[in-house]
C-alpha positions in Angstrom: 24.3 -19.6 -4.8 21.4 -21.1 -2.3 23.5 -19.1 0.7 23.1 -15.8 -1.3 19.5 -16.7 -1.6 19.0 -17.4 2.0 21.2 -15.1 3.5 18.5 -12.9 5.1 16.6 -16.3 6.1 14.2 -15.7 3.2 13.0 -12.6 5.0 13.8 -10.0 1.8 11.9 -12.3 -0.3 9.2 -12.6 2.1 8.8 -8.7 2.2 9.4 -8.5 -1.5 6.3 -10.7 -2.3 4.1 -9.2 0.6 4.8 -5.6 -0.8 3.9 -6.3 -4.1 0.8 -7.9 -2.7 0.0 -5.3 -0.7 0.6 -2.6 -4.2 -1.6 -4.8 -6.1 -4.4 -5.0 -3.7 -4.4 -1.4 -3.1 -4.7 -0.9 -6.9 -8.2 -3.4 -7.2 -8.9 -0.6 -4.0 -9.2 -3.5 -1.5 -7.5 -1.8 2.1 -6.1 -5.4 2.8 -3.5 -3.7 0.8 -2.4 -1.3 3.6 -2.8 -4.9 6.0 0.0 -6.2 3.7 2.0 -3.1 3.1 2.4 -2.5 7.0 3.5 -6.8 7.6 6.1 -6.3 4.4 7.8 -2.8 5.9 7.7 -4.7 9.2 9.4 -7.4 7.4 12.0 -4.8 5.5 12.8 -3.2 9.1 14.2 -7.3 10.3 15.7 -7.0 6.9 17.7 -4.1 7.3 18.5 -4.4 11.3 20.2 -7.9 9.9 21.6 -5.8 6.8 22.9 -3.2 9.2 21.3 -0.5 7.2 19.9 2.1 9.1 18.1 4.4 6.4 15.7 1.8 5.4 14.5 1.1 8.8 13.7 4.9 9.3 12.2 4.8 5.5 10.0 1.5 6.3 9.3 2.6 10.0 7.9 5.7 7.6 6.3 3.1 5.5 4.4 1.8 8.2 3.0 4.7 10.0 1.4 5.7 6.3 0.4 2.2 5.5 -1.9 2.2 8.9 -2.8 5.9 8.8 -4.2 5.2 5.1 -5.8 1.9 6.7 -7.5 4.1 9.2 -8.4 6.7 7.2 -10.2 4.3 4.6 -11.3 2.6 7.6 -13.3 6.1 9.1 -14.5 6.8 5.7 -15.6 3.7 4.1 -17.5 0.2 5.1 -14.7 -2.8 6.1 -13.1 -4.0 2.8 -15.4 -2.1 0.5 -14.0 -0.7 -2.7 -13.8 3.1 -2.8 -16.5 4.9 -4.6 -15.6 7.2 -7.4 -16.2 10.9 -5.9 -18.6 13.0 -8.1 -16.5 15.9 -10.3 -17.5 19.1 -10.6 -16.8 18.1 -14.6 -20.0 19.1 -16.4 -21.3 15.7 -18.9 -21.6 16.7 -22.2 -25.5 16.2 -22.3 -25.5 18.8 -20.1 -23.1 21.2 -22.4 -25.5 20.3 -25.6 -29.3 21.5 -23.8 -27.3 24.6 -22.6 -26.9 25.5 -26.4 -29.3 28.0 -28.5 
């Protein structure tokens, strides 16, 4: 059983905790997500050169291009680690629907 566990040197599991780090983080809108989401497909690509699997290291190499493009575009927009600001809608508020009445 423990050589199934280990077979991958704990690197699967390492990448399996780090990505749902990094999807949890990016949920509480903290860009440390992106941080962890890039070091967990990094860990997935060791993962699947020892798996032999090809398609996920194109799909995480993917992964990690998008991971520090979002970084750097959260980067350019926002202050370092600051949570992102709700954007105003063009949604009109219902005290404004209710004075507009006759």
């Amino acid at each position: 059983m423990w050589d199934i566990i280990t077979k991958y040197y704990g690197i699967d599991w390492t990448a399996m905790v780090l990505n749902a780090l990094a999807i949890y983080l990016l949920g509480k809108k903290q860009k440390l997500g992106f941080f962890l989401g890039v070091l967990a497909n990094i860990a997935w690509i060791v993962f699947a050169v020892l798996a032999h699997s090809v398609a996920t290291v194109v799909a995480c190499s993917i992964f990690v291009f998008l991971n520090a493009r979002g970084w750097w575009s959260w980067t350019k927009e926002q202050a370092p680690n600051q949570p992102v600001q709700p954007t105003p809608t063009a949604v009109t508020p219902p005290a404004a629907l209710e004075a507009r009445q006759p």
